[in-house]
C-alpha positions, -999 to 999 in steps of 0.1 A, spaced: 49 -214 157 29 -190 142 3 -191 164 28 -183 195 38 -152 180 1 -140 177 -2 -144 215 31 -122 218 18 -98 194 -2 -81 219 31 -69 235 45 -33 228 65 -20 201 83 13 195 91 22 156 109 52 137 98 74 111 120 85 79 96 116 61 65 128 73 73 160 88 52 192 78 34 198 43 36 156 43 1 137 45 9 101 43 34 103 78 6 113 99 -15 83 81 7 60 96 13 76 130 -32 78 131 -34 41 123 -7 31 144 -22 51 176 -56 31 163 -39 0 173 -26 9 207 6 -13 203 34 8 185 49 37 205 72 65 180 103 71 197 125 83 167 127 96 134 141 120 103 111 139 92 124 164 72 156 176 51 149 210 64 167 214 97 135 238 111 110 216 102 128 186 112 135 195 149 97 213 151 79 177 141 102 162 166 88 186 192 55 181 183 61 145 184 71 146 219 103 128 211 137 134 229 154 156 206 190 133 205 169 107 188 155 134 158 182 127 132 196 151 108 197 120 78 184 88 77 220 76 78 231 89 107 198 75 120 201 40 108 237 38 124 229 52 158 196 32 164 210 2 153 236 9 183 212 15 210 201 -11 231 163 -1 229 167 -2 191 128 2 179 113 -28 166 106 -13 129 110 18 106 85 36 86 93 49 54 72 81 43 93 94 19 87 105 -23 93 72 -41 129 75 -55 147 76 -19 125 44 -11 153 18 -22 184 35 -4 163 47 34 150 6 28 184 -7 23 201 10 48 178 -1 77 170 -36 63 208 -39 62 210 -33 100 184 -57 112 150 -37 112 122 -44 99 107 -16 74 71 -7 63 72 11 34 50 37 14 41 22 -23 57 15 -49 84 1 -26 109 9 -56 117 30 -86 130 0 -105 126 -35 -102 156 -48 -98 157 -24 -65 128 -39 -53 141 -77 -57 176 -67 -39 152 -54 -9 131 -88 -6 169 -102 -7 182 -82 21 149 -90 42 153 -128 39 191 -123 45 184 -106 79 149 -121 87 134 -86 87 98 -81 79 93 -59 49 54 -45 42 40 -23 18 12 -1 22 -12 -6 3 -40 6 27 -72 -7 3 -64 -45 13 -72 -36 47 -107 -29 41 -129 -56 61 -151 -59 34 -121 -62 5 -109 -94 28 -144 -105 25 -144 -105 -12 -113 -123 -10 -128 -147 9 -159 -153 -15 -139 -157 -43 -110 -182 -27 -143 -203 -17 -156 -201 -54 -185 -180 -49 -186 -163 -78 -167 -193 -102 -146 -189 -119 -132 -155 -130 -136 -142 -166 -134 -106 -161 -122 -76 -139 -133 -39 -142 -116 -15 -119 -114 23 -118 -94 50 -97 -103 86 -109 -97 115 -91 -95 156 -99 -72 169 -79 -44 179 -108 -70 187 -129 -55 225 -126 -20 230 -124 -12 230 -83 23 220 -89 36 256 -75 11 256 -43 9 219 -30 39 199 -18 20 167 -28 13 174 -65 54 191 -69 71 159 -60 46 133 -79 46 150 -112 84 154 -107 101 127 -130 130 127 -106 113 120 -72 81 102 -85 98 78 -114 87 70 -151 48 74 -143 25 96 -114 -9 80 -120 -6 48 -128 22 50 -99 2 66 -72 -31 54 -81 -28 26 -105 -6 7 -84 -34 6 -61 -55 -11 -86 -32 -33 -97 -27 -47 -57 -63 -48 -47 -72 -68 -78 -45 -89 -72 -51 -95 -35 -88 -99 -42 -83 -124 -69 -50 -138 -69 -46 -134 -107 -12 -125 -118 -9 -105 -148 3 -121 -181 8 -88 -209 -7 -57 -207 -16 -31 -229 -12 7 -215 -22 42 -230 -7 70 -205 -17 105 -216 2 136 -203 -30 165 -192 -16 195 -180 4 222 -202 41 213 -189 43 184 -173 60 155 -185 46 126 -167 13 108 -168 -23 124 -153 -43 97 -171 -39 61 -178 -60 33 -198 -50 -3 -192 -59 -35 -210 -48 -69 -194 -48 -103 -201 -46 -127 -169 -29 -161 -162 -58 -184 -167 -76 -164 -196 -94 -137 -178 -95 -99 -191 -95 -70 -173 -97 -35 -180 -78 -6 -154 -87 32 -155 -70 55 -134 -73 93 -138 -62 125 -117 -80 148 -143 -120 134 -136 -137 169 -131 -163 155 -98 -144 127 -86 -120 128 -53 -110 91 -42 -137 68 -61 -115 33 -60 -138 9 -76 -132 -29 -85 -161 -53 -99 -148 -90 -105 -168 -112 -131 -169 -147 -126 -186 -177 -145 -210 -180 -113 -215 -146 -97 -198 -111 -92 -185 -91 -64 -184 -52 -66 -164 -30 -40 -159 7 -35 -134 24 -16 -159 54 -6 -186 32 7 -161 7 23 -186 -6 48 -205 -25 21 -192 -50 -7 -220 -60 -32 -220 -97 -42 -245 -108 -71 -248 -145 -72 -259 -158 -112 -298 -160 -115 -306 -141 -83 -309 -108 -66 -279 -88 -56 -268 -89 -18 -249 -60 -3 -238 -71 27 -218 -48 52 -193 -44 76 -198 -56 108 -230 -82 104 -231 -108 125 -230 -129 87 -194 -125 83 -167 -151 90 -155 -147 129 -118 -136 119 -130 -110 100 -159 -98 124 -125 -94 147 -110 -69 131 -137 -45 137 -128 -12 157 -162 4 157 -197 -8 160 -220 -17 128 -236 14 109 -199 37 116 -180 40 86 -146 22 80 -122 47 73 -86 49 59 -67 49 90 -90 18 101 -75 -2 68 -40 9 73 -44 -4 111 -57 -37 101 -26 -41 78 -4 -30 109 -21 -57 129 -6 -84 106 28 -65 102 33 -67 137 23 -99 143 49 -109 118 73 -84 140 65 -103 173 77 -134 156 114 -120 145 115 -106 177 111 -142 194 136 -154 167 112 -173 147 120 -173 107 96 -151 89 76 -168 58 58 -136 43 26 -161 34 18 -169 69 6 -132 73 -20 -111 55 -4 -78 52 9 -66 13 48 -76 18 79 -80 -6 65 -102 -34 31 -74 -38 58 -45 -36 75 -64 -68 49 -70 -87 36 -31 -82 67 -20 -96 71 -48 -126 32 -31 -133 45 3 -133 75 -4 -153 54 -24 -178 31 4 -181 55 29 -191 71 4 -222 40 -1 -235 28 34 -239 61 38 -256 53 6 -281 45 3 -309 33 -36 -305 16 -17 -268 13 -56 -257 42 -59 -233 48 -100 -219 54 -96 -173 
C-alpha cells in the first residue's frame, strides 16, 4: 500500500499558505524548500492581516488575486469549494493562531503542515491529531533539524545499537540574537517575546522545542520528569531568554538541555551528543554535513554527508554532490518529501498511519507542547521535578 503511494508521490501538488507575507522569515523557508523539491506548486494563500501587504505578496507570488484571501476563514471555505482544492495548507503563522487556522482547514479535508509548537496548549494539540484521524488528513510539524541526512544517520546508528545502550544525552541551542532589546525594530523578536502570541515560554518554545524533537527522533527516548530553570534577561520582558533543563528518561537515562537567546558569539549552534554504554554519536546543526560517531575503545569517525558508506535510502536523499554543505532549506525539503508521500496516499484514498512516514507529525507536535508546558510548571515549583 504504502509502497504504491511512493510511486504516485512523484505526481504534482499545489498547496496554500496562511502567514508568511513581508517582515516574515519562516513563509519563504517553506516556499525555498518546497521549490527544492520540484513537486508542490503555491496557488493560494492569506499572508498577511494587513490588506497592503497581503495583496503585494500575492503579486509577488504570482498568484491570481481571487485566490489571496482577506482571512484564513474566508479561505478555508472557498478552497474547500473549488474543485482544484490544493492538496495541503501551510501554516506560517505566531504560535497562538496555530490551533484555530489548523482546525479550520483540518476540519474541511486538507491536510496541514504546520510551523512548531503545533499548539499553545496541549489539549489543542490532541483535538488537532483528533480531527486529522477523523478526516484522514496528514498533519506534519516542522521541525526542520530531523531532516538533516546526517541526523537520520544517527538515528540509524543508534536503532541498530551502535553506540548501546543509551545512558546520557547532552544537547545545547544558544543563540544571541535578543541579547539587546530588538523588540521595537524586528517583527521576529515583537511577536516571540510577546506572552500573547508566543505562549507561556519564547526559548524553550522556539529553540528548546527543537532540542527536545531532535533528541527524541534521534533516540526514541520519551521523557519521564524534568526539571527546568527559565530565567527572564532583558529589562522588560516577561518571558523566558534562557533556559536550563534537567531530565530523566524512560529507561534510566539522563540528559541535560541548554537553550539560550542571550550567548554573546553564538548564532544557530544546535548541538546534541548521545552517550551510550558502547559508543557516542555527536551532531551539529552548523556543520550538518558531518555527524561524529566514537565507538568505545577506538578512534572517533566523522563521517559525512554524501559518502558512498551511508545506507542507500539515505545516500537518496541527497540534492547536491559530496563536499556542498546541507543547508536548512535542504532539511525542511527532505521532511516535505515524506509529507507528501503521505499526501499522495490520502489523495489515492488510502488510510494514513503517521508511523509509516518519516516526517515529525501529530504525536511529535504533542509531545513538543506537553515539553513546553512542563517546562513552564517547573520553573514555577517548588518541588521543580514535574512527572509527563
Amino acid at each position: 500500500m504504502i509502497e504504491a503511494a511512493s510511486a504516485r508521490a512523484q505526481d504534482k501538488f499545489t498547496y496554500g499558505m496562511v502567514g508568511g507575507g513581508p517582515g516574515a522569515f519562516i513563509g519563504a523557508v517553506h516556499r525555498a524548500s518546497l521549490n527544492l523539491g520540484g513537486k508542490a506548486q503555491l496557488v493560494c494563500g492569506c499572508f498577511s492581516r494587513n490588506a497592503g501587504k497581503n495583496r503585494e505578496s500575492g503579486e509577488a507570488l504570482s498568484l491570481d488575486p481571487g485566490r489571496v484571501y482577506e482571512n484564513y476563514i474566508e479561505m478555508a471555505q472557498a478552497e474547500a469549494e473549488r474543485p482544484d482544492r490544493p492538496d495541503f495548507i501551510v501554516v506560517a503563522t505566531p504560535n497562538d493562531s496555530h490551533y484555530d487556522i489548523c482546525r479550520a482547514f483540518l476540519d474541511r479535508g486538507f491536510s496541514v503542515m504546520c510551523e512548531k509548537p503545533m499548539t499553545i496548549y496541549v489539549e489543542h494539540a490532541y483535538l488537532l491529531q483528533k480531527a486529522a484521524a477523523r478526516h484522514n488528513c496528514v498533519l506534519g510539524v516542522s521541525y526542520v533539524y530531523t531532516g538533516h541526512i546526517m541526523a537520520k544517520m544517527a538515528r540509524r546508528l543508534i536503532r541498530e545499537g551502535a553506540i548501546g545502550e543509551i545512558r546520557m544525552v547532552m544537547a545545547e541551542y544558544p543563540q544571541q540574537w535578543l541579547i539587546d532589546a530588538v523588540e521595537g525594530e524586528n517583527k521576529q523578536a515583537a511577536w516571540r517575546t510577546d506572552p500573547a502570541q508566543s505562549g507561556q515560554c519564547n526559548c524553550v518554545g522556539d529553540i528548546g522545542s527543537h532540542i527536545e524533537s531532535l533528541v527524541h527522533y534521534m533516540t526514541g527516548l520519551k521523557i519521564e520528569k524534568l526539571c527546568a530553570n527559565l530565567d527572564i534577561f532583558g529589562e522588560g520582558r516577561t518571558l523566558d531568554t534562557n533556559a536550563s533543563i534537567l531530565l530523566k528518561y524512560e529507561g534510566g537515562a539522563s540528559g541535560v538541555y541548554w537553550c539560550s537567546q542571550v550567548a554573546a558569539g553564538y548564532e544557530n549552534a544546535l548541538r546534541v551528543r548521545i552517550f551510550g554504554t558502547e559508543g557516542t554519536v555527536e551532531f551539529e546543526q552548523e556543520k550538518s554535513n558531518f555527524l561524529t560517531y566514537i565507538p568505545k575503545g577506538k578512534p572517533a569517525q566523522v563521517l559525512v554527508r554524501g559518502g558512498d558508506y551511508l545506507p542507500a535510502d539515505l545516500r537518496a536523499l541527497d540534492r547536491l554532490p559530496a563536499g556542498h554543505p546541507e543547508g536548512y532549506h535542504e532539511a525542511l525539503a527532505n521532511i516535505y518529501d515524506e509529507f507528501l508521500r503521505a499526501v499522495a496516499a490520502k489523495r489515492a484514498g488510502e488510510e494514513i498511519c503517521e508511523a509509516d512516514f518519516d516526517f515529525p507529525g501529530a504525536e511529535m507536535g504533542i509531545d513538543g507542547v506537553w515539553f513546553i508546558e512542563k517546562c513552564a510548571e517547573s520553573t514555577k515549583s517548588d518541588t521543580k521535578w514535574i512527572k509527563f
